[in-house]
C-alpha positions as CSV (number, residue, x, y, z in Angstrom):
1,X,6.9,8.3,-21.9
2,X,4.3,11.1,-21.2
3,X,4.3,12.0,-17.3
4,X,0.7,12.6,-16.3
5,X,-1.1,13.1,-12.4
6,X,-4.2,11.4,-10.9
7,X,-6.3,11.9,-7.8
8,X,-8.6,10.5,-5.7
9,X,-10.9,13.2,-3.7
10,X,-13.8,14.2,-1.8
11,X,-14.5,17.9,-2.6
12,X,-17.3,18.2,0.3
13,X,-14.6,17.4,3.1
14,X,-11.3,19.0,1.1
15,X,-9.0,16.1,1.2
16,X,-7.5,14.3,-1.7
17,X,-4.6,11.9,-2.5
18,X,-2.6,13.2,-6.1
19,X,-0.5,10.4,-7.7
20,X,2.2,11.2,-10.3
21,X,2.6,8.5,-12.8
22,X,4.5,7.6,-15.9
23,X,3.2,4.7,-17.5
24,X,1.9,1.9,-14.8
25,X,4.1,3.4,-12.4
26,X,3.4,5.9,-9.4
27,X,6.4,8.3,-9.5
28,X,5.4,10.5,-6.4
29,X,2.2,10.9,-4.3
30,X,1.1,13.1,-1.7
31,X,-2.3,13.6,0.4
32,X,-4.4,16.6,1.7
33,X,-6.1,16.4,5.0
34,X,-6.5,12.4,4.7
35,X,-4.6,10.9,7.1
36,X,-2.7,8.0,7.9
37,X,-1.6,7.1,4.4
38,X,1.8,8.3,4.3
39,X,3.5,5.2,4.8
40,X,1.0,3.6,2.0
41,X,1.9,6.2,-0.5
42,X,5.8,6.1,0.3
43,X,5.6,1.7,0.0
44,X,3.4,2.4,-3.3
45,X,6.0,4.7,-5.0
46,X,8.9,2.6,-3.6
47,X,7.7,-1.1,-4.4
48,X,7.8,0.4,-8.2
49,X,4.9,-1.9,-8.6
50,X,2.4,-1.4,-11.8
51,X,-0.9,-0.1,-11.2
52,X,-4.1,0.0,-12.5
53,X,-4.9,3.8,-13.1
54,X,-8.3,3.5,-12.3
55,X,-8.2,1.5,-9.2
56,X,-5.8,3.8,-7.9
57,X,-8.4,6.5,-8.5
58,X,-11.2,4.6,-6.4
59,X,-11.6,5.5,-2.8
60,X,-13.2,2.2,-1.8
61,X,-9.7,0.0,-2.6
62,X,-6.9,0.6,0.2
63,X,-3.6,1.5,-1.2
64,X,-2.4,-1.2,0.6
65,X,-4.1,-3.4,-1.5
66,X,-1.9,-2.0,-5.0
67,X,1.5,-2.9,-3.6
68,X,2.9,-6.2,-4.9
């Protein structure tokens, strides 16, 4: 299955989140300059929970929110 990376950002303050997916699933993430979303990220990847690539992508839903 084809590998591919997603991101939600704000290019006027320089912070994003980058996702690395395969299929549904978030492989790896990591943030720039937005804090306090480590341990959302980390469950995320972990939970191996399908996710819907373009709520992932929208700043207004809380990654919380995506684990099952």
């Amino acid at each position: 299955m084809r590998k591919r990376g997603t991101t939600s950002c704000d290019k006027a303050e320089r912070r994003f989140i980058a996702f690395r997916m395969s299929g549904t699933g978030v492989l790896a993430g990591m943030s720039v300059n937005v804090w306090d979303v480590v341990d959302s990220i980390r469950a995320l990847v972990l939970s191996g929970t399908d996710v819907d690539e373009a709520r992932l992508c929208d700043p207004g839903v809380p990654l919380d929110t995506l684990v099952t």
